[in-house]
C-alpha positions as CSV (number, residue, x, y, z in Angstrom):
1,X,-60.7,-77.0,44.2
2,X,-58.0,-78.7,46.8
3,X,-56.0,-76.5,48.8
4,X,-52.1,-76.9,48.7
5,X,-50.4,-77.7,51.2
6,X,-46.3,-77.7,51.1
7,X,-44.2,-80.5,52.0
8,X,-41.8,-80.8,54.1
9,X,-38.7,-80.2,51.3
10,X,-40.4,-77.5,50.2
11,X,-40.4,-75.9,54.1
12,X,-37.2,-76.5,54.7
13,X,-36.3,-74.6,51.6
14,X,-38.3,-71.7,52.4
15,X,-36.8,-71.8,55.8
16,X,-32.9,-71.7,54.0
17,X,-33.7,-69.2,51.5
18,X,-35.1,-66.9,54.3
19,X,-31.8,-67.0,56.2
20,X,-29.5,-66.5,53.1
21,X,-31.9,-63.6,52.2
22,X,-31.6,-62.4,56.5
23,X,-28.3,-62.6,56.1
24,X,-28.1,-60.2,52.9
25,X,-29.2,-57.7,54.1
26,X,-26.5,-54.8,54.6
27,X,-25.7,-53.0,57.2
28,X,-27.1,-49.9,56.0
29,X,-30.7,-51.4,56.2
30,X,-30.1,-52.9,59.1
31,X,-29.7,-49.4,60.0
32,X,-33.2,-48.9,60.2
33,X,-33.6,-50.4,63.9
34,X,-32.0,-47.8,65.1
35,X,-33.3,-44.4,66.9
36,X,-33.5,-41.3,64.5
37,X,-31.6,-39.0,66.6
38,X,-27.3,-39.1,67.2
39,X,-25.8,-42.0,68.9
40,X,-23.5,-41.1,72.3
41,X,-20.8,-43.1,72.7
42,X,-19.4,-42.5,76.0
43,X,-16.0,-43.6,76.1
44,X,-14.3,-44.4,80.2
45,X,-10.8,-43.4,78.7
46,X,-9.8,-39.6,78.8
47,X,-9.1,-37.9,75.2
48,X,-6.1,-38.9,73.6
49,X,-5.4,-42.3,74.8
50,X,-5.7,-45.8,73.0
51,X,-9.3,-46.5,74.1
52,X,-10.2,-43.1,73.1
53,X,-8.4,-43.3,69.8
54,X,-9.9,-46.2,69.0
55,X,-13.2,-45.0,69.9
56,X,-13.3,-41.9,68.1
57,X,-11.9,-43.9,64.7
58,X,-15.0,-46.2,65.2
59,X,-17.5,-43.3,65.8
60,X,-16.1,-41.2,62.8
61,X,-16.7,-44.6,60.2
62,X,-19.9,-45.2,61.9
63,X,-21.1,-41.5,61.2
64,X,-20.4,-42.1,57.5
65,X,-22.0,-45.4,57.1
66,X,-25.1,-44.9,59.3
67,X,-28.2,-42.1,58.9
68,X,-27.2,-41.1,62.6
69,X,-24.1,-39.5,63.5
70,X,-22.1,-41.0,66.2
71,X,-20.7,-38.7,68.8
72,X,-17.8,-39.4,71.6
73,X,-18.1,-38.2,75.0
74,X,-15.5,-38.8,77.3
75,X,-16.9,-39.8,80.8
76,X,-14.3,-40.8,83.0
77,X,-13.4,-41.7,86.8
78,X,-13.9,-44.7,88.9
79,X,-12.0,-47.0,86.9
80,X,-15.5,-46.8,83.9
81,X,-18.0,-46.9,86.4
82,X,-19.2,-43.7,85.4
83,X,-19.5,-43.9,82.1
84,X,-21.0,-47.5,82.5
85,X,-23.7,-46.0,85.1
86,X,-24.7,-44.1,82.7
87,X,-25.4,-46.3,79.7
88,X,-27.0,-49.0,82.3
89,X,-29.4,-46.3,83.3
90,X,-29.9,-45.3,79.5
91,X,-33.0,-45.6,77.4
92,X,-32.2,-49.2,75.5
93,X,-33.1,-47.8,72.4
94,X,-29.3,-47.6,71.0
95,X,-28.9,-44.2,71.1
96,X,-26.5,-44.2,74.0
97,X,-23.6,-46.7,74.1
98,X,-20.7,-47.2,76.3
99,X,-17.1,-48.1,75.1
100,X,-15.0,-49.8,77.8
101,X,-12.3,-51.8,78.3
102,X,-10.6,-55.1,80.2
103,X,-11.2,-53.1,83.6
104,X,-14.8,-53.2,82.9
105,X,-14.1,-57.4,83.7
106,X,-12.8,-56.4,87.2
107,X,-15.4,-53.8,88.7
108,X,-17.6,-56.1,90.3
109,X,-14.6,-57.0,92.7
110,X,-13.1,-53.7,93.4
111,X,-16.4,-51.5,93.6
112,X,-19.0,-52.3,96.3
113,X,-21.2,-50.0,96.4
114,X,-22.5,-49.3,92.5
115,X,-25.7,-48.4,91.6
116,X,-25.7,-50.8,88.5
117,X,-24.7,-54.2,88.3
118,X,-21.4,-54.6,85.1
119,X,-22.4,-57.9,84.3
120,X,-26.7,-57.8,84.5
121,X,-27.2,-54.5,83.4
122,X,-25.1,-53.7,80.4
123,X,-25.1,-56.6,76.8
124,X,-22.1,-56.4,74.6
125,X,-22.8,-55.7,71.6
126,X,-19.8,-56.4,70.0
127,X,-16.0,-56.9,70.8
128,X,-14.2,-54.3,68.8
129,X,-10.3,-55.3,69.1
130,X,-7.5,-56.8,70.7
131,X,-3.9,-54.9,71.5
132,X,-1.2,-56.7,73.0
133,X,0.8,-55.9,76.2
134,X,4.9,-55.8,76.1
135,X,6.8,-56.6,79.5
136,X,9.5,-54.4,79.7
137,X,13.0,-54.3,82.2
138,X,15.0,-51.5,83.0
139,X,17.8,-51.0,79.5
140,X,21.1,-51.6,81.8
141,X,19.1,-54.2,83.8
142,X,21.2,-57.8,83.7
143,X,18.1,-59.8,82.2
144,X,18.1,-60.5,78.4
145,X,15.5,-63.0,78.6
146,X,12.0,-63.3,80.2
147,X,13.8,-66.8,81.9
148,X,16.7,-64.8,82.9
149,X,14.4,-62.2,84.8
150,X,12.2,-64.7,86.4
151,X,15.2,-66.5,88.0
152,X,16.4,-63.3,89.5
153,X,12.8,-62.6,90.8
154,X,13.4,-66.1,92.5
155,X,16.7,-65.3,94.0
156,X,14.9,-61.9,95.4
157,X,11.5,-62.7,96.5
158,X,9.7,-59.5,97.2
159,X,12.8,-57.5,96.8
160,X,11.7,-56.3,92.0
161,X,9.3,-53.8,91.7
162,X,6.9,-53.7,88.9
163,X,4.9,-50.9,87.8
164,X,1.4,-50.2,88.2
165,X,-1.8,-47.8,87.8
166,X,-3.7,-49.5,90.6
167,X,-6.5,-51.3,90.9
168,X,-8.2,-53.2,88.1
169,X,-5.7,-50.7,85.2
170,X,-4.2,-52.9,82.5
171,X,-0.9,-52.8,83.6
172,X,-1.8,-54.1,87.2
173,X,-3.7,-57.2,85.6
174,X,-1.2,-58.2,83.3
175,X,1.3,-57.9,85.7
176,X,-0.6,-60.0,88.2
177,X,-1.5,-62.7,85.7
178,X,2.4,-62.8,84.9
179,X,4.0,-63.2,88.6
180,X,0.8,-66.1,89.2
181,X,2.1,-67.8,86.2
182,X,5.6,-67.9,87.3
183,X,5.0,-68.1,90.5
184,X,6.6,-64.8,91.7
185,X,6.6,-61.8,94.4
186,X,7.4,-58.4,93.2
187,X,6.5,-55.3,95.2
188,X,4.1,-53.0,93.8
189,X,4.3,-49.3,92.9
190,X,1.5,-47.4,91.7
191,X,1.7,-44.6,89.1
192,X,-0.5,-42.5,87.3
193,X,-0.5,-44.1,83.9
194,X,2.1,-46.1,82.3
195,X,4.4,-42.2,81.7
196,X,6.3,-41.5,84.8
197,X,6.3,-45.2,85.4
198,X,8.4,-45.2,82.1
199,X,10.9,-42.5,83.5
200,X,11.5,-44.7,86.3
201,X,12.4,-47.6,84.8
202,X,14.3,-46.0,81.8
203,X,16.2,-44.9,85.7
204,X,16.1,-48.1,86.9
205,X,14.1,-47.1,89.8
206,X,11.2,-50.0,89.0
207,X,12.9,-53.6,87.7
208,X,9.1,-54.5,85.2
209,X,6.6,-52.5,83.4
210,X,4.0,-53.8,81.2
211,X,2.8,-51.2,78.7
212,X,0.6,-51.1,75.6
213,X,2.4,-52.6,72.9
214,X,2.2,-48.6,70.7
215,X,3.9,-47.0,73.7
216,X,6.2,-50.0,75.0
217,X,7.8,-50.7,71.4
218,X,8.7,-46.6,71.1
219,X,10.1,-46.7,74.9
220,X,12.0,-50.2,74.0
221,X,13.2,-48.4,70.4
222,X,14.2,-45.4,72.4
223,X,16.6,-46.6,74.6
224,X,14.4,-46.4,77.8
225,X,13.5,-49.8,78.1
226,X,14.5,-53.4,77.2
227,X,11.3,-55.7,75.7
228,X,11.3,-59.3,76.7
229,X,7.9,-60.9,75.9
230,X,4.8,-60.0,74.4
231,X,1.6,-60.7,76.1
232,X,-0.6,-61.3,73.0
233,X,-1.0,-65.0,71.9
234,X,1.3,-64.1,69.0
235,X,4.4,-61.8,68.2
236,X,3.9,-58.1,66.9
237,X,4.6,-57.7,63.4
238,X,5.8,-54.2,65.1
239,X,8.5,-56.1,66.8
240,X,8.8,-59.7,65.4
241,X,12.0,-60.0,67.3
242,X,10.0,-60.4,70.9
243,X,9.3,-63.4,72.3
244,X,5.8,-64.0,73.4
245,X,5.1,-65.1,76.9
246,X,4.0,-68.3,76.1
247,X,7.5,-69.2,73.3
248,X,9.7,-68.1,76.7
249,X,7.7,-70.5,78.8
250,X,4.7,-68.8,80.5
251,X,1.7,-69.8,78.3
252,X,-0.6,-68.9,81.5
253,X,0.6,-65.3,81.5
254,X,-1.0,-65.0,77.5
255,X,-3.5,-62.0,77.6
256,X,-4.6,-59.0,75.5
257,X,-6.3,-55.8,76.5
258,X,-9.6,-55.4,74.8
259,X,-12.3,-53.2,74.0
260,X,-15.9,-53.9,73.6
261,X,-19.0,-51.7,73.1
262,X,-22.0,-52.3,75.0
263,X,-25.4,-50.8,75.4
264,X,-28.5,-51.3,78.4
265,X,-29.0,-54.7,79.0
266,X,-32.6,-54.2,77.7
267,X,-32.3,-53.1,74.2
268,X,-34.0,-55.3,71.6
269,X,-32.2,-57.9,69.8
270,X,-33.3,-56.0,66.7
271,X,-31.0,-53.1,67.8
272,X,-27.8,-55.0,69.0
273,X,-28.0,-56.8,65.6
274,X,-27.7,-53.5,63.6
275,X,-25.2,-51.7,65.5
276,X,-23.3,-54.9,65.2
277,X,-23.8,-55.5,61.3
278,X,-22.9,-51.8,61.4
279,X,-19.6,-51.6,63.7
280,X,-18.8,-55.2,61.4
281,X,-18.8,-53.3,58.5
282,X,-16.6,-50.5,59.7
283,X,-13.9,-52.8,60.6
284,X,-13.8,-54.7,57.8
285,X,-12.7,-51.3,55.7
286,X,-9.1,-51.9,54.6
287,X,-8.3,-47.8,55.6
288,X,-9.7,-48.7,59.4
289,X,-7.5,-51.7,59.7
290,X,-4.3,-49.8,59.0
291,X,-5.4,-47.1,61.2
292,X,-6.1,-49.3,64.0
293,X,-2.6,-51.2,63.3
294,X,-0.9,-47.8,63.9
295,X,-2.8,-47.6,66.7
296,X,-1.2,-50.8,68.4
297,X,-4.1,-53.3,67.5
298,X,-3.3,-56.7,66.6
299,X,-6.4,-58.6,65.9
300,X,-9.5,-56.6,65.2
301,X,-12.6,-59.2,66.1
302,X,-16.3,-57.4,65.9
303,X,-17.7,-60.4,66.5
304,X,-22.2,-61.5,67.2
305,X,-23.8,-59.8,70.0
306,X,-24.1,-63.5,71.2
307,X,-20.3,-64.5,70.4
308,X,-19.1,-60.8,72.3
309,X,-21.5,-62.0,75.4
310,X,-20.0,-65.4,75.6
311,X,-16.5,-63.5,75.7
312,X,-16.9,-60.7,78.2
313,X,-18.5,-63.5,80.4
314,X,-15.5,-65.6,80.3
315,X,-12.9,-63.2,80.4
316,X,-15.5,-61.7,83.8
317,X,-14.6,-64.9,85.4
318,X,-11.1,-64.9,84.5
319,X,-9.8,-61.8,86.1
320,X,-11.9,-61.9,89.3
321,X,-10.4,-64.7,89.6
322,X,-6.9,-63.4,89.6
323,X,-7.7,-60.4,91.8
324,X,-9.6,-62.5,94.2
325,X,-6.2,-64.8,94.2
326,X,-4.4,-61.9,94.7
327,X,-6.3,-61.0,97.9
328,X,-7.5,-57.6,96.2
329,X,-11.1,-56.7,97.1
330,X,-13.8,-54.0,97.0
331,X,-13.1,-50.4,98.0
């Protein structure tokens, strides 16, 4: 009897319907690639702020969708480097993840002397969300528009202050990526975290804050500050009224804070695709969106382990870029 031998349609179906059946498969038996024993999540933000929120929403889904539960611990200090030492040096078996933040993009040109490399040692595994920033001026400050500010900055060179949490925080990046983009000089002054920074503008001690869009919109609503632009590509549906940067004029000063989770740059493909399927999953529930909206999020992503890679890479490249510009360097 002949043998049988397929042809070449038939392979190529074969090879079609094993994808479509691949990409079937839910995220509960993806599940199976992962270690039977609780998953640390060690989070560089200390307990109650937005990274940590968000954090601890994502572990609590993730306990009830996978087998293992999913704890946060909050490691802070050394703008993440902590935290991230740790999951670099971790077994790359999934079981202990890191969830960072835009600093994480910067740590390569403020910290010399780590005993992990950011960029070789750690693989995203997927890029949670995105939350905008909201440039705020003093509320009895003369500027009504972003325009109107950026011509007084021109008239004072040097002589506006603008808030900051030092090196490599959020609101010293955005801030930096602003003045390049309009080509300004502000003076800086460093706080600790974006809170007394709002009582002294609300004084008019400080002339620009950027703040997370949650916090910013209250202190706008409150009386303590006056919004002007949103960071973010597009408005808030918090505050539809405020410009973004690029609508006043500044499409180079676009930028949103993000948040990614990433494990040892040695775990198996295998295990990267099921926490991703996983985390996809999570955020795709209608109950986490809303939460995450309260929490100021204004595009939720959880994007391939390939797809986050290609994004932390770029958005590496980016911000060294501006602190290198800036003539900030290692400590």
């Amino acid at each position: 009897m002949m043998g049988w031998y397929p042809t070449a349609a038939w392979r190529r179906r074969a090879v079609m319907l094993a994808g479509l059946a691949a990409m079937a498969v839910p995220a509960t038996a993806r599940a199976a690639e992962l270690p039977n024993k609780p998953i640390k999540l060690l989070v560089i933000a200390s307990a109650g702020g937005p990274t940590d929120l968000v954090a601890r929403l994502l572990a609590d889904s993730l306990s009830r969708r996978l087998p293992q539960r999913v704890v946060v611990e909050n490691r802070t200090g050394a703008g993440g480097n902590i935290a991230a030492s740790a999951v670099a040096h971790a077994e790359p078996d999934g079981a202990t993840l890191l969830f960072t933040n835009t600093s994480h993009a910067v740590n390569r040109v403020l910290y010399s002397k780590l005993d992990y490399d950011p960029v070789a040692d750690l693989v995203p595994v997927t890029v949670v969300a995105e939350s905008p920033m909201v440039l705020l001026v003093p509320p009895n400050a003369p500027d009504r528009t972003l325009a109107d500010l950026v011509a007084r900055a021109k008239r004072e060179p040097g002589r506006l202050r603008y808030a900051s949490a030092g090196n490599g925080g959020a609101l010293q990046l955005v801030s930096l990526l602003f003045l390049k983009a309009a080509g300004l000089r502000m003076e800086e002054v460093a706080y600790r975290g974006s809170a007394p920074a709002v009582l002294d503008l609300a004084a008019g001690r400080i002339d620009m804050l950027y703040d997370a869009g949650i916090t910013a919109f209250a202190t706008a609503q409150g009386g303590q500050g006056r919004a002007l632009a949103v960071s973010a590509p597009t408005r808030s549906p918090v505050a539809p009224e405020v410009p973004t940067v690029a609508e006043a004029g500044w499409p180079a000063g676009t930028f949103s804070v993000w948040q990614v989770i990433m494990a040892p740059s040695r775990t198996p493909p295998a295990v990267l695709a099921a926490l991703q399927a996983a985390s996809a999953a999570v955020l795709a529930e209608e109950t986490v969106r809303k939460q995450l909206a309260t929490l100021g999020v204004d595009r939720i992503v959880g994007n391939t382990p390939a797809e986050a890679r290609d994004y932390v890479a770029a958005e590496v490249t980016r911000w060294e870029g501006v602190l290198r510009e800036a003539g900030i360097s290692a400590q």
